[in-house]
C-alpha positions in Angstrom: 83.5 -36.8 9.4 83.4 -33.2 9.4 83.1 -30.7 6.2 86.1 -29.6 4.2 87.2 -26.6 5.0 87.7 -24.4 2.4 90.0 -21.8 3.5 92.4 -24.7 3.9 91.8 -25.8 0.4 92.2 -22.5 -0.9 96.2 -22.4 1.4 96.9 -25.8 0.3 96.9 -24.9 -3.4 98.5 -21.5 -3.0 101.4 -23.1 -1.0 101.7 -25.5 -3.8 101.5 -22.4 -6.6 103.6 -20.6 -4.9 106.5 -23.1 -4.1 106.6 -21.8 -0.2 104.7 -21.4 2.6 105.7 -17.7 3.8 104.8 -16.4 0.0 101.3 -18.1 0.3 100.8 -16.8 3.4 101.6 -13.2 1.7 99.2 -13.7 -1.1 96.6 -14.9 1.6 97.3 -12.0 3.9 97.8 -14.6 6.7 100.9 -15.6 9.1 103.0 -18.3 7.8 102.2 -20.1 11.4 98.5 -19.4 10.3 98.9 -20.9 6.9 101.5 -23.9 8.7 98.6 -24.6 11.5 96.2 -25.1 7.8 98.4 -27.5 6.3 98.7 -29.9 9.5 95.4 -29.7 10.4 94.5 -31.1 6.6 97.1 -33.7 7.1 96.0 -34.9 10.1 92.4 -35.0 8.8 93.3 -38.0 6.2 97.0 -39.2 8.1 98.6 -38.0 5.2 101.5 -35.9 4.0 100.5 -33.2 1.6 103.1 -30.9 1.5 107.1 -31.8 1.5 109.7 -29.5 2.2 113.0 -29.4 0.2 114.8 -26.3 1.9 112.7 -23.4 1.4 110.6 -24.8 -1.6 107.7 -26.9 -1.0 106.0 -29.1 -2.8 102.9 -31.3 -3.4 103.1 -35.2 -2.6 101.1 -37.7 -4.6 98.1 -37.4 -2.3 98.6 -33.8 -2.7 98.4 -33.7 -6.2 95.0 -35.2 -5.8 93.7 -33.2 -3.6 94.2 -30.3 -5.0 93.3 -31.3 -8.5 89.8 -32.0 -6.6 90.4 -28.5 -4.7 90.7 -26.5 -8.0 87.1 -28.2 -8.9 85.6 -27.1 -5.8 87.4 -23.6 -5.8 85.5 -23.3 -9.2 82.0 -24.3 -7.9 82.4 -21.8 -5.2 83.6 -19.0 -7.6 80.3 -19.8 -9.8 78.0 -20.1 -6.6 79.4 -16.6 -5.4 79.1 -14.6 -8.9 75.2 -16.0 -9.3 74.7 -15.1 -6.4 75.9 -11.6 -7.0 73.9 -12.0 -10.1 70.9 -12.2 -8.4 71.8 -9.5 -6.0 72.0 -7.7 -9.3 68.9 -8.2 -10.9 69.6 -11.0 -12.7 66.8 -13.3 -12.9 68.0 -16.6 -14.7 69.1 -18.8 -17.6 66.8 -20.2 -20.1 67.2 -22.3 -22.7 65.8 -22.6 -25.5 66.5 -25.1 -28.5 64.8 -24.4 -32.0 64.3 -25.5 -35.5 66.4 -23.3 -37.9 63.1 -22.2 -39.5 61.9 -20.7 -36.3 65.2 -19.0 -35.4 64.9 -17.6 -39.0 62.2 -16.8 -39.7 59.8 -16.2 -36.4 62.1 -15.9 -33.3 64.5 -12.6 -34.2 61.6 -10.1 -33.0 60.8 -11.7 -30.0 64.8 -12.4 -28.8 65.4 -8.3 -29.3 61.8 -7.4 -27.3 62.9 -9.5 -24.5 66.4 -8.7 -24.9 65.7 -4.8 -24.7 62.8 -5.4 -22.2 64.8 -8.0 -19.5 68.5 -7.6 -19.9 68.3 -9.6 -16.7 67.3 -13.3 -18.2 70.1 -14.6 -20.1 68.7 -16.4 -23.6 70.5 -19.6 -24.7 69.1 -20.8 -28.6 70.4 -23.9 -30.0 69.2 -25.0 -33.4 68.3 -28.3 -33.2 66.1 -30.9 -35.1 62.5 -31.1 -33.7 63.4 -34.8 -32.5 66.5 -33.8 -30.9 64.2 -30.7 -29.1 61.8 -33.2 -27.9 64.6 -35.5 -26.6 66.2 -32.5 -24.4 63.2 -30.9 -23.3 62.0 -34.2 -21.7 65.8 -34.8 -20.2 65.7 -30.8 -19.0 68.3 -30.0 -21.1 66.6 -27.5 -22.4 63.7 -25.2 -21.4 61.6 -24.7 -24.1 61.7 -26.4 -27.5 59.9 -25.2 -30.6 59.2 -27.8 -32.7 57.9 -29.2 -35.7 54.0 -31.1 -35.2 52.8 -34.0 -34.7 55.0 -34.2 -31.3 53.7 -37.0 -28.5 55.1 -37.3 -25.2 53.0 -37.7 -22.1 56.2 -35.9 -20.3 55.3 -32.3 -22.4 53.5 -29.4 -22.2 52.5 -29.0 -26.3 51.5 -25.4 -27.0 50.9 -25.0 -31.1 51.5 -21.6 -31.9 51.4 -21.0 -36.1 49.5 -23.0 -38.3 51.4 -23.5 -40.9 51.6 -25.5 -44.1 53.9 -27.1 -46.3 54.3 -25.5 -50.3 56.5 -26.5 -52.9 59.1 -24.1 -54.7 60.0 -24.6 -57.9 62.7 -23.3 -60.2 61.7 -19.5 -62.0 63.1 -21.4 -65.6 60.3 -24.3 -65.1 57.8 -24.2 -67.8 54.1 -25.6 -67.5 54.4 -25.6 -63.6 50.4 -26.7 -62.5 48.6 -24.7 -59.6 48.8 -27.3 -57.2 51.7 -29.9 -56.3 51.0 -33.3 -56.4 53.2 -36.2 -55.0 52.8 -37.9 -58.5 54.5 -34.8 -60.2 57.1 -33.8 -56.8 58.0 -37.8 -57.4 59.2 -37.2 -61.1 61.4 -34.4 -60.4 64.8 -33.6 -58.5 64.2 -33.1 -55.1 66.2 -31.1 -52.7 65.0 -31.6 -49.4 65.6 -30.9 -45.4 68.3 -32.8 -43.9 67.0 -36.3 -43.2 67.0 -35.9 -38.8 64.3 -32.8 -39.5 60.7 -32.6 -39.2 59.5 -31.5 -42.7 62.1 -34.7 -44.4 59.4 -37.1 -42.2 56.3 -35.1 -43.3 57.5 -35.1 -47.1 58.6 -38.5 -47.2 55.2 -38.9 -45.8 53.4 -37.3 -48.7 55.8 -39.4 -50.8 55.7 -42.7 -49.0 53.2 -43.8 -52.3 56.3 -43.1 -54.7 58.8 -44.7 -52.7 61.2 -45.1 -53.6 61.6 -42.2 -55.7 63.2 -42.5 -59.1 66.2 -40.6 -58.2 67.6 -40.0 -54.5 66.6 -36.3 -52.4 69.7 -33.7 -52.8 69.9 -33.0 -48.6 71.0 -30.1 -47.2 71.2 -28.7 -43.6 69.0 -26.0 -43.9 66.1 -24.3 -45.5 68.0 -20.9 -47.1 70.5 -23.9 -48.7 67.5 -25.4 -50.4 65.9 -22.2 -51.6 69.3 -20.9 -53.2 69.7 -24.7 -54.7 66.2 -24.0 -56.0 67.1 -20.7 -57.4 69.9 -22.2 -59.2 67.8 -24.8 -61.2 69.1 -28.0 -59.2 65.3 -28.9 -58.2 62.5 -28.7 -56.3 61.9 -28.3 -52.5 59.7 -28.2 -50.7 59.7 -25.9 -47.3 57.0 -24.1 -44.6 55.2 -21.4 -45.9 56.8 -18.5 -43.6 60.0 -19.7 -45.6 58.8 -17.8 -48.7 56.0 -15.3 -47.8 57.7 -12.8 -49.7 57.0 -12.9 -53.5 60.5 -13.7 -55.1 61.8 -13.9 -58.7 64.2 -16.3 -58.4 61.9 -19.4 -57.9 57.6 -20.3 -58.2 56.1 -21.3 -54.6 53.1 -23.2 -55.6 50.6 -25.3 -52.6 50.2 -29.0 -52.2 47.6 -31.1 -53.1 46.6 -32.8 -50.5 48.0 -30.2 -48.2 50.8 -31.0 -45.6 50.3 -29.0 -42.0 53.8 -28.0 -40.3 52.5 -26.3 -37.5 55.5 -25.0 -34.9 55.1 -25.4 -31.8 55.8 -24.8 -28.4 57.0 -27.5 -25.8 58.0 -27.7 -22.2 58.1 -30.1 -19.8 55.1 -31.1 -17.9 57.3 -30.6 -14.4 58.7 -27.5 -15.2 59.0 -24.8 -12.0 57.1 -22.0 -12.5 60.1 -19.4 -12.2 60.4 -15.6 -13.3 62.9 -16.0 -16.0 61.1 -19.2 -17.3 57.5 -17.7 -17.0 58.5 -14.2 -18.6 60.1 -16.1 -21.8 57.2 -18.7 -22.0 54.9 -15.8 -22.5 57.0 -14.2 -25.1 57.0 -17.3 -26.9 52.7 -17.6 -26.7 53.2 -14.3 -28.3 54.4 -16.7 -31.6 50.5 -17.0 -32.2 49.0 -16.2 -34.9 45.2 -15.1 -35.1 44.9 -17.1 -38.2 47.0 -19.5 -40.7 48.2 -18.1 -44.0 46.7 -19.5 -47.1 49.6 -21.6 -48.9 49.3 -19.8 -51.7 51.2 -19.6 -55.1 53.3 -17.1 -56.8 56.1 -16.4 -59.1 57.5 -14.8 -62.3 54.8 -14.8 -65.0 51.8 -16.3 -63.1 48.6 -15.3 -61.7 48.6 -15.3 -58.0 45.7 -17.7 -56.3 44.8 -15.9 -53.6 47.2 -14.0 -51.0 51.3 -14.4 -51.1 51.8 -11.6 -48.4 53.9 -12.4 -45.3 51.9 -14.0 -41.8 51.4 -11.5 -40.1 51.8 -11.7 -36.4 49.4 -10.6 -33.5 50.6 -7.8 -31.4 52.8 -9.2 -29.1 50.0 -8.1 -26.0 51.6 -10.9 -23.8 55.2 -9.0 -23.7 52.9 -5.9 -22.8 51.5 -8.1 -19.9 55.3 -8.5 -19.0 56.3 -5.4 -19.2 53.3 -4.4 -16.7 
Protein backbone atom coordinates (compact mmCIF):
# COMPACT_ATOMS: atom_id res chain seq x y z
CA UNK A 1 0.00 0.00 0.00
CA UNK A 2 1.23 3.36 -0.68
CA UNK A 3 2.16 6.31 1.95
CA UNK A 4 -0.41 8.58 3.33
CA UNK A 5 -0.45 11.59 1.83
CA UNK A 6 -0.39 14.36 3.90
CA UNK A 7 -1.71 17.18 2.11
CA UNK A 8 -4.83 15.12 1.95
CA UNK A 9 -4.82 14.71 5.66
CA UNK A 10 -4.17 18.17 6.24
CA UNK A 11 -7.82 18.93 3.54
CA UNK A 12 -9.59 16.28 5.26
CA UNK A 13 -9.50 17.95 8.67
CA UNK A 14 -9.90 21.41 7.38
CA UNK A 15 -13.12 20.41 5.42
CA UNK A 16 -14.27 18.87 8.66
CA UNK A 17 -13.21 22.28 10.72
CA UNK A 18 -14.60 24.23 8.53
CA UNK A 19 -18.09 22.63 7.89
CA UNK A 20 -17.56 23.02 3.80
CA UNK A 21 -15.48 22.13 1.20
CA UNK A 22 -15.21 25.68 -0.76
CA UNK A 23 -14.15 27.38 2.83
CA UNK A 24 -11.40 24.69 3.25
CA UNK A 25 -10.38 25.08 0.04
CA UNK A 26 -10.02 29.08 0.89
CA UNK A 27 -7.99 28.49 3.96
CA UNK A 28 -5.78 26.00 1.89
CA UNK A 29 -5.45 28.36 -1.04
CA UNK A 30 -6.62 25.55 -3.26
CA UNK A 31 -9.77 24.99 -5.75
CA UNK A 32 -12.71 23.46 -4.25
CA UNK A 33 -12.28 20.71 -7.29
CA UNK A 34 -8.71 20.45 -5.97
CA UNK A 35 -9.71 19.96 -2.42
CA UNK A 36 -12.98 17.55 -3.84
CA UNK A 37 -10.28 15.46 -6.12
CA UNK A 38 -8.41 15.04 -2.15
CA UNK A 39 -11.31 13.80 -0.49
CA UNK A 40 -12.20 10.93 -3.20
CA UNK A 41 -9.00 9.99 -3.70
CA UNK A 42 -8.73 9.21 0.41
CA UNK A 43 -12.00 7.50 0.12
CA UNK A 44 -11.24 5.41 -2.46
CA UNK A 45 -7.91 4.46 -0.80
CA UNK A 46 -9.76 2.58 2.25
CA UNK A 47 -13.63 2.13 0.23
CA UNK A 48 -14.90 4.37 2.64
CA UNK A 49 -17.03 7.46 3.06
CA UNK A 50 -15.34 10.14 5.02
CA UNK A 51 -17.08 13.09 4.35
CA UNK A 52 -21.16 13.44 4.04
CA UNK A 53 -22.85 16.26 2.60
CA UNK A 54 -25.97 17.77 4.18
CA UNK A 55 -26.69 20.81 1.77
CA UNK A 56 -23.79 22.94 1.88
CA UNK A 57 -22.36 21.72 5.31
CA UNK A 58 -20.31 18.78 5.51
CA UNK A 59 -19.47 16.57 7.90
CA UNK A 60 -17.27 13.75 9.15
CA UNK A 61 -18.60 9.99 9.20
CA UNK A 62 -17.57 7.56 11.84
CA UNK A 63 -14.59 6.43 9.85
CA UNK A 64 -13.88 10.02 9.50
CA UNK A 65 -13.81 10.82 12.93
CA UNK A 66 -11.10 8.33 13.17
CA UNK A 67 -9.15 9.33 10.82
CA UNK A 68 -8.75 12.41 11.54
CA UNK A 69 -8.35 11.96 15.29
CA UNK A 70 -5.16 9.91 13.94
CA UNK A 71 -4.59 12.85 11.34
CA UNK A 72 -4.37 15.59 14.17
CA UNK A 73 -1.57 13.12 15.74
CA UNK A 74 0.39 12.97 12.71
CA UNK A 75 -0.18 16.73 11.80
CA UNK A 76 1.51 17.20 15.26
CA UNK A 77 4.59 14.94 14.60
CA UNK A 78 5.10 16.82 11.38
CA UNK A 79 4.77 20.25 13.13
CA UNK A 80 7.54 19.05 15.79
CA UNK A 81 9.79 17.31 12.92
CA UNK A 82 9.56 20.81 10.97
CA UNK A 83 10.39 23.31 13.97
CA UNK A 84 13.60 20.88 15.07
CA UNK A 85 14.49 20.96 12.12
CA UNK A 86 14.43 24.71 11.96
CA UNK A 87 16.03 24.48 15.25
CA UNK A 88 18.94 22.94 13.95
CA UNK A 89 19.05 25.24 10.99
CA UNK A 90 19.24 27.70 13.81
CA UNK A 91 21.95 26.59 15.86
CA UNK A 92 20.27 24.62 18.11
CA UNK A 93 22.23 21.66 19.01
CA UNK A 94 19.99 19.43 21.33
CA UNK A 95 18.13 18.35 24.45
CA UNK A 96 19.71 16.88 27.38
CA UNK A 97 18.55 15.58 30.31
CA UNK A 98 19.65 15.53 33.27
CA UNK A 99 18.06 14.06 36.56
CA UNK A 100 19.74 14.96 40.02
CA UNK A 101 19.63 14.54 43.68
CA UNK A 102 18.30 17.74 45.36
CA UNK A 103 21.68 18.15 47.09
CA UNK A 104 23.49 18.50 43.87
CA UNK A 105 20.93 20.83 42.22
CA UNK A 106 21.45 22.84 45.49
CA UNK A 107 24.27 22.97 46.34
CA UNK A 108 26.91 22.02 43.26
CA UNK A 109 24.89 22.34 39.91
CA UNK A 110 23.64 26.33 39.95
CA UNK A 111 27.22 27.52 38.56
CA UNK A 112 27.64 25.13 36.05
CA UNK A 113 23.72 25.40 34.54
CA UNK A 114 24.42 29.47 34.20
CA UNK A 115 28.20 28.81 32.52
CA UNK A 116 26.60 26.58 30.04
CA UNK A 117 23.49 28.54 29.90
CA UNK A 118 25.45 31.83 28.98
CA UNK A 119 28.07 29.87 27.04
CA UNK A 120 25.50 27.45 24.68
CA UNK A 121 22.15 29.06 24.58
CA UNK A 122 21.85 26.42 21.81
CA UNK A 123 21.52 23.01 24.13
CA UNK A 124 18.41 23.03 25.91
CA UNK A 125 18.95 21.73 29.81
CA UNK A 126 16.19 19.60 31.35
CA UNK A 127 16.91 18.89 35.54
CA UNK A 128 14.70 16.71 37.37
CA UNK A 129 15.26 16.02 41.02
CA UNK A 130 15.10 12.70 41.58
CA UNK A 131 16.29 10.05 44.14
CA UNK A 132 19.66 8.41 43.24
CA UNK A 133 17.75 5.02 42.65
CA UNK A 134 15.14 6.49 40.54
CA UNK A 135 18.45 8.29 38.51
CA UNK A 136 20.00 5.00 38.09
CA UNK A 137 16.65 3.43 36.92
CA UNK A 138 16.19 6.17 34.02
CA UNK A 139 19.59 6.52 33.02
CA UNK A 140 19.77 2.78 32.21
CA UNK A 141 16.04 3.02 30.39
CA UNK A 142 17.41 6.46 28.48
CA UNK A 143 15.11 8.47 30.07
CA UNK A 144 17.50 10.49 31.11
CA UNK A 145 21.05 11.57 29.94
CA UNK A 146 23.08 12.04 32.74
CA UNK A 147 22.26 11.17 36.43
CA UNK A 148 24.21 12.50 39.39
CA UNK A 149 23.93 10.31 41.94
CA UNK A 150 24.59 9.21 45.32
CA UNK A 151 27.64 6.19 45.65
CA UNK A 152 27.87 3.04 45.90
CA UNK A 153 25.93 2.81 42.33
CA UNK A 154 26.37 -0.82 40.25
CA UNK A 155 25.14 -1.42 36.99
CA UNK A 156 27.16 -3.05 34.25
CA UNK A 157 24.78 -0.80 31.84
CA UNK A 158 26.62 2.67 33.25
CA UNK A 159 29.30 4.83 32.68
CA UNK A 160 30.16 5.75 36.76
CA UNK A 161 32.26 8.90 36.82
CA UNK A 162 32.77 10.04 40.83
CA UNK A 163 33.19 13.57 40.91
CA UNK A 164 33.32 14.96 44.84
CA UNK A 165 34.32 13.06 47.60
CA UNK A 166 32.33 13.79 50.06
CA UNK A 167 31.35 12.67 53.52
CA UNK A 168 28.52 12.35 55.65
CA UNK A 169 28.50 14.85 59.23
CA UNK A 170 25.99 15.09 61.70
CA UNK A 171 24.13 18.50 62.74
CA UNK A 172 23.02 19.05 65.86
CA UNK A 173 20.80 21.55 67.55
CA UNK A 174 22.85 25.13 68.68
CA UNK A 175 20.73 24.65 72.38
CA UNK A 176 22.53 20.98 72.80
CA UNK A 177 24.80 20.95 75.68
CA UNK A 178 27.89 18.43 76.07
CA UNK A 179 27.73 17.64 72.25
CA UNK A 180 31.20 15.24 71.77
CA UNK A 181 33.75 15.86 68.78
CA UNK A 182 32.80 12.97 66.98
CA UNK A 183 29.29 11.26 66.28
CA UNK A 184 28.87 7.90 67.12
CA UNK A 185 25.89 5.59 66.00
CA UNK A 186 25.55 4.65 69.76
CA UNK A 187 24.91 8.38 70.64
CA UNK A 188 22.93 9.34 66.93
CA UNK A 189 20.76 6.11 68.17
CA UNK A 190 19.63 7.75 71.50
CA UNK A 191 18.46 10.89 70.00
CA UNK A 192 15.55 12.23 67.59
CA UNK A 193 16.44 11.85 64.31
CA UNK A 194 15.33 13.73 61.32
CA UNK A 195 16.49 12.19 58.37
CA UNK A 196 16.31 12.15 54.24
CA UNK A 197 13.21 10.85 52.85
CA UNK A 198 13.32 7.07 52.98
CA UNK A 199 13.67 6.44 48.68
CA UNK A 200 17.20 8.71 49.05
CA UNK A 201 20.71 7.71 49.13
CA UNK A 202 21.96 9.16 52.42
CA UNK A 203 18.45 7.31 54.36
CA UNK A 204 20.32 3.82 53.02
CA UNK A 205 23.85 4.97 54.05
CA UNK A 206 22.56 6.15 57.60
CA UNK A 207 20.43 3.38 58.28
CA UNK A 208 23.55 1.63 57.36
CA UNK A 209 25.66 3.22 60.05
CA UNK A 210 22.67 2.46 62.30
CA UNK A 211 21.74 -1.01 61.19
CA UNK A 212 23.63 -2.01 64.90
CA UNK A 213 20.84 0.02 66.76
CA UNK A 214 17.97 -1.11 64.84
CA UNK A 215 15.58 -0.59 65.46
CA UNK A 216 16.01 2.68 66.89
CA UNK A 217 14.24 3.64 70.07
CA UNK A 218 12.09 6.12 68.55
CA UNK A 219 11.08 6.23 64.62
CA UNK A 220 13.34 8.92 62.04
CA UNK A 221 11.13 12.39 61.56
CA UNK A 222 11.44 12.18 57.29
CA UNK A 223 11.34 14.86 55.24
CA UNK A 224 11.73 15.44 51.47
CA UNK A 225 14.68 17.38 51.46
CA UNK A 226 17.91 18.45 53.04
CA UNK A 227 17.14 22.47 53.72
CA UNK A 228 13.73 20.82 55.61
CA UNK A 229 16.02 18.85 57.87
CA UNK A 230 18.47 21.70 58.58
CA UNK A 231 15.61 24.21 59.46
CA UNK A 232 14.00 21.17 61.63
CA UNK A 233 17.37 21.00 63.15
CA UNK A 234 17.52 24.66 63.84
CA UNK A 235 14.32 24.50 65.57
CA UNK A 236 15.40 21.90 68.24
CA UNK A 237 13.24 18.92 66.76
CA UNK A 238 16.66 16.72 66.39
CA UNK A 239 19.41 15.62 64.79
CA UNK A 240 20.28 14.96 61.05
CA UNK A 241 22.50 13.98 59.61
CA UNK A 242 23.42 15.44 55.82
CA UNK A 243 26.62 15.68 53.13
CA UNK A 244 29.08 17.91 54.04
CA UNK A 245 28.64 20.56 51.13
CA UNK A 246 25.11 20.91 52.92
CA UNK A 247 26.74 22.98 55.70
CA UNK A 248 30.18 24.28 54.65
CA UNK A 249 29.32 27.48 55.83
CA UNK A 250 29.80 28.01 59.61
CA UNK A 251 26.10 28.70 60.96
CA UNK A 252 24.67 29.71 64.30
CA UNK A 253 21.67 28.10 64.22
CA UNK A 254 22.89 24.39 64.59
CA UNK A 255 26.66 22.39 65.54
CA UNK A 256 27.95 20.15 62.41
CA UNK A 257 30.09 17.71 64.06
CA UNK A 258 31.95 14.35 61.90
CA UNK A 259 31.20 10.73 62.21
CA UNK A 260 32.92 8.19 63.80
CA UNK A 261 33.39 5.73 61.72
CA UNK A 262 33.10 8.09 58.80
CA UNK A 263 30.31 7.65 56.11
CA UNK A 264 31.53 8.54 52.28
CA UNK A 265 28.62 10.18 50.06
CA UNK A 266 30.47 10.70 47.16
CA UNK A 267 28.18 12.29 44.02
CA UNK A 268 28.65 11.11 41.10
CA UNK A 269 28.32 11.05 37.57
CA UNK A 270 26.40 8.45 35.49
CA UNK A 271 25.55 7.73 31.92
CA UNK A 272 24.81 4.97 29.96
CA UNK A 273 27.48 2.76 28.69
CA UNK A 274 25.72 3.12 24.89
CA UNK A 275 25.29 6.60 24.92
CA UNK A 276 26.05 8.52 21.23
CA UNK A 277 28.73 10.65 21.39
CA UNK A 278 26.73 13.92 20.32
CA UNK A 279 27.55 17.72 20.56
CA UNK A 280 24.91 18.74 23.04
CA UNK A 281 25.58 15.48 25.12
CA UNK A 282 29.45 15.70 24.97
CA UNK A 283 29.53 19.66 25.70
CA UNK A 284 27.30 19.04 29.05
CA UNK A 285 29.25 15.79 29.99
CA UNK A 286 32.24 17.91 30.22
CA UNK A 287 30.64 20.62 32.24
CA UNK A 288 29.60 18.10 34.60
CA UNK A 289 33.56 16.50 34.85
CA UNK A 290 34.06 20.09 35.79
CA UNK A 291 32.07 18.90 39.27
CA UNK A 292 35.62 17.57 40.42
CA UNK A 293 37.21 18.47 43.01
CA UNK A 294 41.08 18.44 43.41
CA UNK A 295 40.63 17.19 46.92
CA UNK A 296 37.76 16.06 49.57
CA UNK A 297 36.94 18.50 52.37
CA UNK A 298 37.75 17.39 55.79
CA UNK A 299 34.26 16.71 57.64
CA UNK A 300 35.02 18.93 60.10
CA UNK A 301 33.08 20.43 63.15
CA UNK A 302 31.78 23.79 64.05
CA UNK A 303 29.27 25.68 65.85
CA UNK A 304 28.26 28.31 68.55
CA UNK A 305 30.75 28.07 71.50
CA UNK A 306 33.20 25.34 70.20
CA UNK A 307 36.59 25.09 69.00
CA UNK A 308 36.81 24.29 65.38
CA UNK A 309 38.78 20.75 64.55
CA UNK A 310 40.43 21.60 61.63
CA UNK A 311 38.87 23.53 58.49
CA UNK A 312 34.87 24.43 58.24
CA UNK A 313 35.38 26.51 54.97
CA UNK A 314 33.26 25.78 51.87
CA UNK A 315 34.77 22.93 49.02
CA UNK A 316 36.15 24.76 46.93
CA UNK A 317 35.90 23.85 43.28
CA UNK A 318 38.64 23.50 40.52
CA UNK A 319 38.51 26.02 37.83
CA UNK A 320 36.04 24.86 35.56
CA UNK A 321 39.18 24.34 32.71
CA UNK A 322 36.89 21.73 30.89
CA UNK A 323 34.09 24.56 30.08
CA UNK A 324 37.31 26.58 28.81
CA UNK A 325 38.10 23.43 26.55
CA UNK A 326 34.38 24.03 25.35
CA UNK A 327 34.42 27.21 24.79
CA UNK A 328 37.68 26.72 22.51
Amino acid sequence: MRSLNLDQLRTLSEVVAQGSFSAAARRLNLTQPAVSLQIRELESRWGLRLIERFGKQAHATMPGRDLIEHTQRILRECDAAEMAMRRFRDGWLGRVRIGTTMTALMYALPPILRELRTAHPGIDIVVTNMATRDAVDKTIRNEVDFGLVTLPVKSAQLNITPLRPETLVAILPATMKDVPKEITPDYAARQSLVLEHERGAVHGLVMQWLSGYLPLPRAPMHVGIVEAAKQAVASGLGMSIVPNACVAEPTPHFIVRPLSPPVPCTLALVEHRNKPNEPALEIVRKALLGLCLNEAPAPMGYGPKSRLHGSARPMRRTKSATLRAVRR
